[in-house]
C-alpha angles and dihedrals in degrees: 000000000000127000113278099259116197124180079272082071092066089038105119116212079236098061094049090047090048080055103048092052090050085061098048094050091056088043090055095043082050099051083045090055089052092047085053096040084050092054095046086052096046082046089059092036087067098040092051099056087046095049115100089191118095098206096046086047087053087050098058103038077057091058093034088058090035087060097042090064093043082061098040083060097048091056097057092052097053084049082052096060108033085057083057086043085062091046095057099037087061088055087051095057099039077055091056092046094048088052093049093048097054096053092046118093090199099064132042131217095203078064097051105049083039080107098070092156089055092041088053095042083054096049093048096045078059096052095045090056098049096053089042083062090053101041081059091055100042085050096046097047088050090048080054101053095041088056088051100055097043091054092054089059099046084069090217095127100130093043123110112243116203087269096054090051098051093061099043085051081057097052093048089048104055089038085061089047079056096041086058098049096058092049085053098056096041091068100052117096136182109255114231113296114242111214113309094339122122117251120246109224107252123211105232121212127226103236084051085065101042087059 
């Protein structure tokens, strides 16, 4: 009676590894298109803190936002993929050691697959993983449509969510910090200048003007 052979049987080491470098070239786009989502929010984060205009504020506290939760699902895919990179590269390295088996005269592979009921209970924790990934994204990008949808019909596109005020309520903080400061810096004055010295600035008081 012959060895069990399953479609892993005819899986070359090359094609796993040809997977496994498609992978990491979309996780590394990926991680390039969050270096580049993080710059565009630090860029309207400053431009945020330096607008006078509201609207404009609002605007930009919406993109910002926008972008933040771009970048929150494309964390998860490249979560996603680097969980299948470690997959295969499992598989990678239980086709090295089968190789390896096979060519070793101290240890058997007949030995090693004897136990036919715990290689099935592995493969089939692996599958049931796999489809329980899936099963995550496939329920998430349905929960996402159906939001979507349901905000387009509320008809609340232009309101400020807590998010939004919070960073508007940033911006006009720190523009108030700034506004001090200038005031500040308004009301001092140099003291008089005694021959040759150089003058001190000298805080003048209100009541001092008004006289």
């Amino acid at each position: 009676m012959g060895l069990f052979r399953s479609k892993y049987d005819k899986l070359t080491r090359e094609e796993v590894v040809d997977a496994i470098c498609q992978l990491e070239k979309e996780s590394q786009r990926i991680e390039d298109e969050l270096v580049e989502k993080q710059k565009k929010i630090d860029e309207l984060m400053a431009k945020g803190r330096t607008e006078t205009n509201r609207e404009i504020k609002l605007f930009y506290a919406k993109k910002i936002n926008a972008l933040k939760t771009e970048r929150e699902d494309s964390v998860k895919r490249a979560m996603y993929l680097m969980y299948n990179i470690r997959l295969l590269n499992k598989l990678k390295s239980a086709i090295d050691d089968n190789k390896f088996f096979k060519t070793s005269s101290k240890m058997s592979l007949g030995g090693l697959l004897a136990d036919q009921r715990g290689l099935a209970k592995f493969l089939n924790k692996t599958l049931d993983t796999r489809i329980a990934a899936e099963d995550v994204l496939t329920a998430a990008d349905e929960t996402f449509a159906m939001v979507e949808d349901a905000y387009e019909q509320n008809g609340a596109i232009y309101g400020k969510s807590e998010d939004d005020d919070r960073l508007l309520a940033m911006f006009e903080t720190e523009e108030a910090v700034a506004a001090d400061e200038e005031m500040f810096a308004e009301r001092v004055e140099p003291a008089p200048a005694v021959d040759g010295e150089k003058s001190d600035p000298v805080e003048i008081d209100d009541n001092e003007k008004e006289q």
